[in-house]
C-alpha positions as CSV (number, residue, x, y, z in Angstrom):
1,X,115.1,31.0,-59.4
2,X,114.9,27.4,-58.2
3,X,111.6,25.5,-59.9
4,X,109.6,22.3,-59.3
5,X,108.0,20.7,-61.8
6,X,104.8,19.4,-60.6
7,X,103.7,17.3,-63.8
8,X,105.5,16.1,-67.1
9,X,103.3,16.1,-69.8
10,X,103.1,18.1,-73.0
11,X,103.1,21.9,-71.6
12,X,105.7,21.1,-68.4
13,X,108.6,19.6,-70.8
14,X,108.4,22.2,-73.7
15,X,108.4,24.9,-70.2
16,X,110.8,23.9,-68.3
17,X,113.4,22.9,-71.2
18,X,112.3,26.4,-72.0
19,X,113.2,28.0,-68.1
20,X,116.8,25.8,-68.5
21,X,117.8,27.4,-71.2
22,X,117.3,30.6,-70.0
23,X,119.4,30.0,-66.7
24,X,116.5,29.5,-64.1
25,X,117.3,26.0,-62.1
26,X,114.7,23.5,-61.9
27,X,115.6,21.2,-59.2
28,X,113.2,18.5,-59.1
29,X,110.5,17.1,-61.2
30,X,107.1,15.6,-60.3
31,X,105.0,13.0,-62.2
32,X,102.6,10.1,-60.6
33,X,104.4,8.0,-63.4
34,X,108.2,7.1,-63.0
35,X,108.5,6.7,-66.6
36,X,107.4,9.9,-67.3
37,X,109.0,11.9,-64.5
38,X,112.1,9.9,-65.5
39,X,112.0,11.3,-68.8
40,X,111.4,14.9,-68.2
41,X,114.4,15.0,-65.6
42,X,116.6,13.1,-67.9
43,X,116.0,16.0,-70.6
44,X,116.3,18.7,-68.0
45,X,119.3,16.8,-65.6
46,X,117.5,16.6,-62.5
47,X,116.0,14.9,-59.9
48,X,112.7,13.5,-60.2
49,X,109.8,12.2,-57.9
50,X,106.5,10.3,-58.0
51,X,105.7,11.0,-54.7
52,X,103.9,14.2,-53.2
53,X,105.4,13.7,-49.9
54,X,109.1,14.0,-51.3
55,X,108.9,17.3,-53.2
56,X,111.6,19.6,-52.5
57,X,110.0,22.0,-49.5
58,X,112.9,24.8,-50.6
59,X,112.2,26.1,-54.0
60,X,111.1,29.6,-55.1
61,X,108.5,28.7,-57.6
62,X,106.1,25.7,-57.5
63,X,104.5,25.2,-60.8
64,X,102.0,22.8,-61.0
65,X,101.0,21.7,-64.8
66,X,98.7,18.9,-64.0
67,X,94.8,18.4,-65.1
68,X,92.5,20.3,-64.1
69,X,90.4,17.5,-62.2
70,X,93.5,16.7,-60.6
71,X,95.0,19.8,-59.4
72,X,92.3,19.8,-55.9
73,X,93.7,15.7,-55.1
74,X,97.7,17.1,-55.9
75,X,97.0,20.3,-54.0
76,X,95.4,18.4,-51.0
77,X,99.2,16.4,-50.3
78,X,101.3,19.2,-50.4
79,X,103.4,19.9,-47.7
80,X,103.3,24.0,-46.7
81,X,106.3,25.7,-47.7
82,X,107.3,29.0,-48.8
83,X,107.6,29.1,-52.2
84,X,105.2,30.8,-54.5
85,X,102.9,28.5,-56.2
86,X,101.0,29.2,-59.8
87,X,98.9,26.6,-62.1
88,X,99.5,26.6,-65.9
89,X,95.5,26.4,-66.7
90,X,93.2,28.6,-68.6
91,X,90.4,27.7,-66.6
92,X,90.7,27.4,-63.0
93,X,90.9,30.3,-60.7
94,X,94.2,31.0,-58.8
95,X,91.3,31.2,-55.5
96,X,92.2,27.1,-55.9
97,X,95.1,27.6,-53.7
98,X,93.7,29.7,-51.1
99,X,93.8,26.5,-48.5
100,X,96.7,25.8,-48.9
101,X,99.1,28.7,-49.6
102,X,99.6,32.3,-49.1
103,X,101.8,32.8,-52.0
104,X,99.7,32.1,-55.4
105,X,99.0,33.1,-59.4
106,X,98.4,31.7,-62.9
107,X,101.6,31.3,-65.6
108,X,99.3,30.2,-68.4
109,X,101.5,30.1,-72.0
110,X,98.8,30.4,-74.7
111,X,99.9,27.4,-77.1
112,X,99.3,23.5,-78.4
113,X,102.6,22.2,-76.8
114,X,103.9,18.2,-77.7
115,X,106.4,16.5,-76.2
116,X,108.7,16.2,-79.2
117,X,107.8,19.4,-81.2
118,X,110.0,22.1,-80.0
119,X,108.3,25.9,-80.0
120,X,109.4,29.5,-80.1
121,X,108.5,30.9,-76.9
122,X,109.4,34.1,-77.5
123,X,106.1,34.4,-80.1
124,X,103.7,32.8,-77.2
125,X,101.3,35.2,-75.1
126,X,101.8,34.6,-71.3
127,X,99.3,35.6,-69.4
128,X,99.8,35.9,-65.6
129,X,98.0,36.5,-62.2
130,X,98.4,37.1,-58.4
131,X,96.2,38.8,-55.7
132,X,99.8,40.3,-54.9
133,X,102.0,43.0,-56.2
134,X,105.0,41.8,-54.8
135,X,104.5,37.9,-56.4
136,X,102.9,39.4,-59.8
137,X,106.2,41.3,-60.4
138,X,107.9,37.9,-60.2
139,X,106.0,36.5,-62.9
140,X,106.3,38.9,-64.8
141,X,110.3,39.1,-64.9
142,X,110.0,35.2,-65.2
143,X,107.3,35.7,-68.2
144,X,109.2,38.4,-69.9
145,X,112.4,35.7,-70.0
146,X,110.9,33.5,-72.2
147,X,107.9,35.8,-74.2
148,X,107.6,38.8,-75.9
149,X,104.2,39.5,-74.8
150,X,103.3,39.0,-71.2
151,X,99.8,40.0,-69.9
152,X,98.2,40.5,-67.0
153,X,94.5,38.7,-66.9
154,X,91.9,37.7,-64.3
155,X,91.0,34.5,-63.3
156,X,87.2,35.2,-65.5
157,X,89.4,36.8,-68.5
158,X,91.9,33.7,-69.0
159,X,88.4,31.0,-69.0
160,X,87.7,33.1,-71.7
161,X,90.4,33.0,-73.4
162,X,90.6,29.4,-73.2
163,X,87.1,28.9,-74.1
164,X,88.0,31.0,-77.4
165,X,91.1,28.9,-77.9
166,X,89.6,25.4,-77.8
167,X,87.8,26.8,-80.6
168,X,90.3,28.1,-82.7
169,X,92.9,25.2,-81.7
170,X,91.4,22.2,-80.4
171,X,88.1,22.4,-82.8
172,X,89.8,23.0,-85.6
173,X,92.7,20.5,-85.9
174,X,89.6,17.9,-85.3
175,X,88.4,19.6,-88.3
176,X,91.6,18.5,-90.1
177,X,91.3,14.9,-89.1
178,X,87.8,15.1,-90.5
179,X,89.3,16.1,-93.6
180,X,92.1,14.1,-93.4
181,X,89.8,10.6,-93.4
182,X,88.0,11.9,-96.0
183,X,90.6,12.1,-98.3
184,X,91.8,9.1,-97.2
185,X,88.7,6.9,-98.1
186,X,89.4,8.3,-101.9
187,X,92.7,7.4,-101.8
188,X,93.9,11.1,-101.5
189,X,96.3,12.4,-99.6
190,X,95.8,15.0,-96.9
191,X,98.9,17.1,-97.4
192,X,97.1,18.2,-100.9
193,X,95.0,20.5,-98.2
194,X,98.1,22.3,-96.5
195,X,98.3,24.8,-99.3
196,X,94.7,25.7,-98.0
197,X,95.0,25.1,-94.5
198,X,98.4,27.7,-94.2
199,X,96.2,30.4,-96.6
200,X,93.3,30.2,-94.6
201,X,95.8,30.6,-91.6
202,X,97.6,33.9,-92.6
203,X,94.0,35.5,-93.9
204,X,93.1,36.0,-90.2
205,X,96.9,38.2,-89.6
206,X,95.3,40.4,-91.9
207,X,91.6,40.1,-91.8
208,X,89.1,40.1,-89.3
209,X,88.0,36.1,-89.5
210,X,84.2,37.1,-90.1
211,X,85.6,38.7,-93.4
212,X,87.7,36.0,-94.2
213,X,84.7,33.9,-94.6
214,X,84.5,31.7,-98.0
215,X,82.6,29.0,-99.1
216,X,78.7,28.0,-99.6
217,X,78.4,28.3,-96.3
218,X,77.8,32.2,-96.8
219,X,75.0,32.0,-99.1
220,X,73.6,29.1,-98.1
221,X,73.6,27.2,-101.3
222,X,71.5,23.9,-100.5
223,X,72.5,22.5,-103.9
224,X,76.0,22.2,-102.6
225,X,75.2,21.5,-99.0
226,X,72.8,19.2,-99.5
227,X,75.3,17.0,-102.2
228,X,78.3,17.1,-99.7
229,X,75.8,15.9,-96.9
230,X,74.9,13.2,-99.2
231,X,78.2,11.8,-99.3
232,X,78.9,11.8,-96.2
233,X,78.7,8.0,-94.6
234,X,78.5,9.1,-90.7
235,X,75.4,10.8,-89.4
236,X,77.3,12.7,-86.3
237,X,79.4,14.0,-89.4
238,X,75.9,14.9,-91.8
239,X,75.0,16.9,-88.2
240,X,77.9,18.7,-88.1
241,X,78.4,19.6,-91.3
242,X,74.7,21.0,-91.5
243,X,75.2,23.0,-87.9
244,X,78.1,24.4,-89.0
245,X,77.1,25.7,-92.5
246,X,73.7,27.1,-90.8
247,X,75.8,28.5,-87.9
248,X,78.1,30.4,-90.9
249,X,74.9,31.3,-92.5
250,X,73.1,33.1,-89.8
251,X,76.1,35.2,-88.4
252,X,77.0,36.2,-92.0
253,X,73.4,37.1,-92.8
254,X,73.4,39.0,-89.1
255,X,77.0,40.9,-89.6
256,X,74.9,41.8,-93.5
């Protein structure tokens, strides 16, 4: 299958050094940036462009990994072509194309991706979409390439499912770096906390999370609470820390 690369951040390099190595050709990357288009082609030995007007009108598969406020402005200069076009978002609907193109879905890899941290595709749910049979089939043969688990979602179904994943990814590595400058300020080291972190982590393979619950959260014990709120120096912190433990409180007195 030939592919352009419409964007060259995080998720587009780990993907399409991902589609290389499994044999599709990706004949052209897009960035607004030269350095950045410059690098992802370099990695992937290709061409490159930084200019809408110049992308190759002859691929198969268009796959735009761009922000989501700036999909409608990348959208809006495309020229019409015939390849089949799918965002990598959670939540944006695949109606966004509707203007533009006939030929349309989602390809959205369920995953933190960084540039420089290379990930096992094969482990990471792919969840796909397409008002048509025909182009649905595709993505799932190109899906099924790279993951084990492929599944088919709607448009209402994956902003739910990245709703629950900026909770369980995003949310909590800023809990980390919470914990991290706490330690910090004591002269303590933050890799002290990955024996907890990794525990904490594999629980939930085996537990529902509600009963993997620990902590004085669960009872509510204002003793502790109150001390830890104490010593904390930054009021948006003091906040969060007491919405949190009451948030922990309520649903374990509810589920009770």
């Amino acid at each position: 299958m030939r592919i352009v690369l419409i964007g060259a951040g995080n998720l587009a390099t780990r993907l399409g050094i991902e589609l290389l190595q499994k044999g599709e050709e990706i004949i052209q990357i897009y960035s607004r940036t030269k350095d950045s288009a410059k690098e992802l082609a370099d990695k992937i030995g290709t061409n490159f462009t930084t200019q809408l007007s110049e992308i190759d009108e002859t691929a198969d598969l268009y796959i735009f990994s761009v922000k989501d406020d700036a999909l409608p402005t990348v959208l809006g200069q495309m020229k019409p072509n015939n390849g089949l076009w799918v965002h990598t978002a959670g939540s944006v609907p695949i109606s966004i194309f509707e203007s533009y193109t006939d030929k349309f879905g989602a390809f959205y890899p369920l995953q933190t991706f960084s540039k420089k941290r290379e990930v096992n595709f094969s482990l990471i749910p792919i969840y796909i979409e397409s008002h048509s049979a025909k182009q649905l089939a595709h993505l799932k043969t190109l899906a099924h390439s790279i993951s084990e688990t492929v599944i088919e979602a709607s448009s209402e179904q994956r902003k739910q499912i990245h709703l629950a994943a900026v909770f369980a990814c995003n949310f909590t590595n800023r809990m980390y770096a919470i914990a991290a400058q706490l330690l910090e300020e004591k002269g303590l080291d933050f890799t002290q906390l990955l024996p907890l972190i990794d525990e904490t982590a594999s629980k939930v393979h085996e537990l529902h999370p509600k009963d993997a619950q620990t902590g004085p959260a669960i009872r509510f014990d204002e003793k502790i609470i109150n001390k830890h709120i104490d010593s904390l120096k930054d009021g948006e912190l003091k906040l969060l820390y007491y919405s949190l433990s009451e948030n922990i409180y309520n649903e374990h007195k509810r589920v009770n």
